[in-house]
N, C-alpha and C positions, 0 to 999 in steps of 0.2 A: 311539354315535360312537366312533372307535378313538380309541384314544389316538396325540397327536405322537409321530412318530418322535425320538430322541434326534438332537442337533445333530454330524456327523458328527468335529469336533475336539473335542466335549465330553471329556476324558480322565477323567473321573470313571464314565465308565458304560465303562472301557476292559476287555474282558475280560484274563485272564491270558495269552491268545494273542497278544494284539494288543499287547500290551507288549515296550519296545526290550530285548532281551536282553542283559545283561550281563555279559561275564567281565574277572576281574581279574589279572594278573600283576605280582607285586613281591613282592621276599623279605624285606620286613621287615612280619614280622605287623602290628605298629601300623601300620602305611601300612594295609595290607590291609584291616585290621578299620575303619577313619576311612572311607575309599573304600566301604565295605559298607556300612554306617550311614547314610552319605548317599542311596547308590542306593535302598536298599528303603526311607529316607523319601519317594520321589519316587514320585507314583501311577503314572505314567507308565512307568515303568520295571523289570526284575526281575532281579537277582543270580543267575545260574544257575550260577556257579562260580567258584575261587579258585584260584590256584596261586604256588609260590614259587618256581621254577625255569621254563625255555626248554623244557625237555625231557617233566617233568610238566604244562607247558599245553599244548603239542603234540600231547600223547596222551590228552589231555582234549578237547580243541577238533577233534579227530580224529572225536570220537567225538558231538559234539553242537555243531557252528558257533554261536556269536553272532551277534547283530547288532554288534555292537561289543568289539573287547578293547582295555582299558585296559593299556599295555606300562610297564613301566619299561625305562630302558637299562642298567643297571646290574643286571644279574643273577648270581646265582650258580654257574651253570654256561655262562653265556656273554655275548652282549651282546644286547641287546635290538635291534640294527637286524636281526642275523639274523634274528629270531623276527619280524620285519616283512617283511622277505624273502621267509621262507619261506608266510607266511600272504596275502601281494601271489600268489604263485605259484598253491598250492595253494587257497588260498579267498577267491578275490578279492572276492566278496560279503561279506566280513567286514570292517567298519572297522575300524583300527587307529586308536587313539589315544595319543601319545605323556605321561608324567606322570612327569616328573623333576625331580631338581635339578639338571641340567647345564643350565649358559646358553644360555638360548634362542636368541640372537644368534648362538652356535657351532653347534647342532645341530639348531635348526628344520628350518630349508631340507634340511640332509642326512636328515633324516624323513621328509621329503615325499615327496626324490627315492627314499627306499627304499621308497616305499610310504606311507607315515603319514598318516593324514585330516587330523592337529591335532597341536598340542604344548602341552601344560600345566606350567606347572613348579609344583613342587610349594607354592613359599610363595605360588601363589595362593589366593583368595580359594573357599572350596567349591563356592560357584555357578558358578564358571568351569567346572568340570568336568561340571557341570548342562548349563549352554548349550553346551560343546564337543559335549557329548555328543546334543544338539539337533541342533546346528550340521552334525555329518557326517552323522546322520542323514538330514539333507536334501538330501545330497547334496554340503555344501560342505565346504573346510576350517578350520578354526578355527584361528586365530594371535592372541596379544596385541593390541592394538589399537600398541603398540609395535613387534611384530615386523612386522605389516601394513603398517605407518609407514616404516620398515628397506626392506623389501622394494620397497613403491612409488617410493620415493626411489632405488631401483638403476636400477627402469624406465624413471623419469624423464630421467635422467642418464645413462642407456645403457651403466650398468657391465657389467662383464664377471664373469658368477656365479662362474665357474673362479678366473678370475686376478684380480679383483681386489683381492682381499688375499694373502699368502703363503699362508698357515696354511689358504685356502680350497684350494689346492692340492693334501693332503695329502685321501687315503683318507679311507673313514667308520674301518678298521680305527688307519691310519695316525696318524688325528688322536687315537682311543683313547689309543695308546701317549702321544704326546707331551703330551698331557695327566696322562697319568697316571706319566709321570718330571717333569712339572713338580709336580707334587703330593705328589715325593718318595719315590715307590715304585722302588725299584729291578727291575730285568730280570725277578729270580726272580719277584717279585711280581707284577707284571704278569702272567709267565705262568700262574701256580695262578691269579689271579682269574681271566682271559679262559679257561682249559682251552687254553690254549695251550703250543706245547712253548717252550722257551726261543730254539732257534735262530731260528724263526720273528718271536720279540718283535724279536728284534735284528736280522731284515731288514726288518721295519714300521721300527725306531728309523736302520737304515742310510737305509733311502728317505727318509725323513722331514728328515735330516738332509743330504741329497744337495738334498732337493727346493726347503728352505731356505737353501740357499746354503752350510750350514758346513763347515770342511774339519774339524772334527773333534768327536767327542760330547762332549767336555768344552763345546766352544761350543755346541752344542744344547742339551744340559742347562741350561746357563747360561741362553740366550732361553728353553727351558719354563718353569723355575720364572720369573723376569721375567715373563713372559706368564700364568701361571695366578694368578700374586698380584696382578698390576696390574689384571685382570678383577677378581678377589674386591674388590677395595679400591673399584675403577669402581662395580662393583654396591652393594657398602657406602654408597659416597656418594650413590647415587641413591637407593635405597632411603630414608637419612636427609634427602636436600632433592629432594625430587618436583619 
């Protein structure tokens, strides 16, 4: 008598093919290595590369697609929506998955709209990245059960995605910058982080500042910091009384 065939979602008898392929982007080794640990613990699943820059995953992922790259936004030689961008264009078959510490509330939705299957932030729980990584797999997007909450409550309500806040207004680049003069970085800074030239920060910081109502950057600066610390503080208290 032959033997039963294996149960087709048994993932224990998964060959090394048939496993979701993994790549990693984020420039801080400790992320990197924590994220790789987890994955090749996962039968299911298999780490087929790493990278710490936009530029070196590009020309890695060029050269052998995933099924899934894990993005940070915050990169070294650029921002990560590009590299979402650019992989929505060129290899559409490849999920992106979003894993930051930027507030999900600010940069979800604009993930999506770049392309992004999910968004994870980073002081989730490890398994979240588990089930995200399920989650597009299958076809869908993965969001916090928070941000899904967020979201449906707009629907409901019939808000308007654009305008309904200011700050929704502003660019995926735009909102960059003014997040990151509320955080204290000045122009030059900005620019060496993003590879940006300098003139360029300051017409992200002109629009932004136009788009917000203010007649002058002193009063933009003023609402960024306001605005990135009264999030940090939001989030602080949620965090401490669930």
């Amino acid at each position: 008598m032959n033997a039963p065939s294996q149960h087709p979602h048994d993932f224990s008898a998964s060959t090394p093919d048939e496993r979701v392929r993994v790549f990693i982007v984020d420039d801080h080794p400790a992320i990197r290595e924590a994220l790789a640990s987890t994955i090749t613990r996962t039968l299911n699943f298999r780490l087929i590369g790493e990278a710490g820059s936009a530029q070196t995953a590009l020309e890695l992922l060029r050269r052998r697609p995933p099924d899934v790259v894990i993005v940070d936004l915050s990169l070294s030689d650029g921002h990560g929506f590009d590299l979402i961008e650019t992989l929505r264009n060129e290899m559409p078959d490849v999920q992106a998955l979003v894993f930051s510490m930027y507030d999900e509330t600010v940069y979800a939705e604009r993930a999506i709209r770049a392309g992004a299957a999910g968004y994870v932030m980073k002081n989730a729980p490890t398994q979240d990245v588990i089930q995200a990584i399920e989650t597009v797999m299958q076809g869908e997007v993965y969001l916090s059960r928070r941000m899904s909450s967020r979201i449906l409550n707009k629907v409901i309500h019939q808000k308007d995605y654009t305008l309904g806040a200011a700050t929704e207004r502003l660019t995926d680049r735009e909102m960059t910058v003014f997040q990151m003069l509320g955080a204290g970085h000045n122009v030059t800074d900005i620019a060496d982080q993003l590879d940006l030239s300098r003139k360029t920060i300051e017409t992200y910081r002109r629009r932004a500042k136009e788009k917000l109502g203010f007649d002058t950057v002193s009063e933009l600066l003023q609402y960024a910091v306001q605005w990135t610390y009264g999030r940090e503080a939001s989030s602080s208290s949620t965090e401490t009384h669930p």
